[in-house]
C-alpha positions, 0 to 999 in steps of 0.5 A: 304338563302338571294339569295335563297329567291332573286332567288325564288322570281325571278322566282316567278315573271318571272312566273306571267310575262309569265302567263299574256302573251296574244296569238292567239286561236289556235286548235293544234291535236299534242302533244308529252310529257315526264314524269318522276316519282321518289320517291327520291324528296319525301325523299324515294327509295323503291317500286315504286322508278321511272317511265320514259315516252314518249308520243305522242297524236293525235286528229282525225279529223274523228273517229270512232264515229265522233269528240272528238276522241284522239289516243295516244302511250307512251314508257315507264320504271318503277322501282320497289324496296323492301325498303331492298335495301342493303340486298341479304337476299330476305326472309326479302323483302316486295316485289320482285324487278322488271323492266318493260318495256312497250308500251301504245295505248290510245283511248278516246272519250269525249260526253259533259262533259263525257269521254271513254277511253280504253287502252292497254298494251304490255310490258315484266318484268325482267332483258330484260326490261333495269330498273335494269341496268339503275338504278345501273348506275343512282345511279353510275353517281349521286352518291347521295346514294348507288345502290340497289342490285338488287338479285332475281328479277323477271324473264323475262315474257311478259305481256299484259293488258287492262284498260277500264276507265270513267270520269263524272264531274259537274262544281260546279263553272264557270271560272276563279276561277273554281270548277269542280268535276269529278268521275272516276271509272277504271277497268283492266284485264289481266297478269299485273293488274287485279282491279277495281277502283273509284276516285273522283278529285276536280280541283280548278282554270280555266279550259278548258271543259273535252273534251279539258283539260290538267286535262285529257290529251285532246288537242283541245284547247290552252286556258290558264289553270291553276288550282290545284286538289285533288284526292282520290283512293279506289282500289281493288286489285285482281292481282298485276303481278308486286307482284305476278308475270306473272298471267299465270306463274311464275318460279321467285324465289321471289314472293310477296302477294298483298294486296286487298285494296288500297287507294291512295290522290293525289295533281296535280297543272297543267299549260297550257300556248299554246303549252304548258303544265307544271304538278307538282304532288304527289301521296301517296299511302297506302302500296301494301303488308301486310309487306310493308309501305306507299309511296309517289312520285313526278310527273314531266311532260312537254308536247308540242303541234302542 
């Protein structure tokens, strides 16, 4: 315990060390980030079990509309469980096994302290995806819990989506000891996920402008950012393919029902430190089915701009 809290206390101060660092102001328009969600951290491995990311962003010099435009492509996987891991008896699942894979196009577009995006995505479900696999053989290397089973996931099946969100903040409070509101409604479409949603975020701390915050994945500026937030979700669920399965068929032998409403809180403490950005957060969500239970997961991400 003794070197736990001289370790602790260690990298506590090796951390205001470098946060008092001063450096050049600087514009970088490229960054490329990776992310990994797990629920494992948060003492779980059901539902959503984890989720592996790389992104790269760009800012444009010219857009569509002009300035304050960003273009952004990300790689990713997700794994998706029943909390009856050990069980080939799929009539007792709270929902079907999934893998996804999936290539993500992001366009945004910020005007003052308003933000436009518009993204699309292309991805197939089931045993082609890889998640299953690389999940028995993560489980197999750690050794830190038996490997789920993995019977009767859904079938391979292509899927395309669309999500069309905007953000709106007011700046409650000015820098350095910040308090900005931001309302984010969000809607999709397509095979994947069809809902509509609303989320309001409180991000205390100093921040950068909507336009060019880590808070809403934006370069343009390198200005030191440090700040924590809390969030809050209602969505409404019309089709969960990832449940349900494909929404324009699906042969898979075990199939889910989606619940309509979801409500999801979240806290995120975000760092930006020049071509650096570091993000810790955790999400909690209600349960997605009407036999399923609540959960909660952790989100790491580091990011590095140029």
């Amino acid at each position: 315990m003794k070197q736990f809290l001289i370790a602790l206390l260690l990298g506590l101060s090796m951390f205001f060390s470098h946060a008092q660092r001063s450096y050049e102001p600087k514009v970088y328009s490229h960054q490329i980030q990776v992310q990994h969600d797990n629920d494992f951290l948060a003492l779980t491995d059901r539902y959503y079990s984890s989720g592996l990311f790389i992104s790269y962003q760009k800012l444009l010099s010219k857009g569509i509309f002009g300035e304050d435009e960003q273009l952004g492509f990300k790689l990713g996987q997700e794994v998706y469980t029943p909390s009856q891991t050990q069980s080939t008896n799929t009539s007792v699942f709270d929902r079907p096994y999934a893998g996804f894979s999936g290539f993500w196009t992001n366009w945004s577009l910020s005007k003052q302290n308003q933000l436009f995006e518009v993204e699309s995505l292309l991805g197939f479900v089931g045993p082609d995806s890889g998640a299953g696999g690389l999940q028995r053989w993560y489980h197999r290397a750690i050794a830190i819990s038996d490997s789920p089973i993995w019977v009767e996931e859904l079938r391979n099946s292509f899927h395309t989506n669309l999500y069309f969100t905007y953000t709106k903040e007011w700046e409650l409070a000015p820098n350095p000891f910040g308090i900005r509101l931001a309302t984010q409604p969000q809607l999709a479409v397509g095979s994947r996920d069809v809902y509509a949603s609303g989320e309001a975020i409180f991000h205390f701390g100093r921040r950068n402008p909507i336009s060019k915050s880590i808070a809403f994945n934006r370069l343009g500026s390198n200005a030191r950012e440090i700040y924590f937030a809390l969030r809050f979700m209602y969505r409404q669920v019309f089709y969960n393919g990832l449940i349900e399965g494909n929404l324009f068929g699906d042969n898979s032998p075990v199939l889910g029902v989606s619940k309509n409403s979801l409500l999801r809180i979240g806290f995120d403490f975000n760092h930006r430190f020049d071509m650096h950005d570091f993000r810790f957060g955790i999400r909690y969500n209600t349960p997605e089915t009407p036999s399923s239970k609540s959960h909660a997961y952790i989100v790491l991400a580091y990011s590095r701009s140029w």
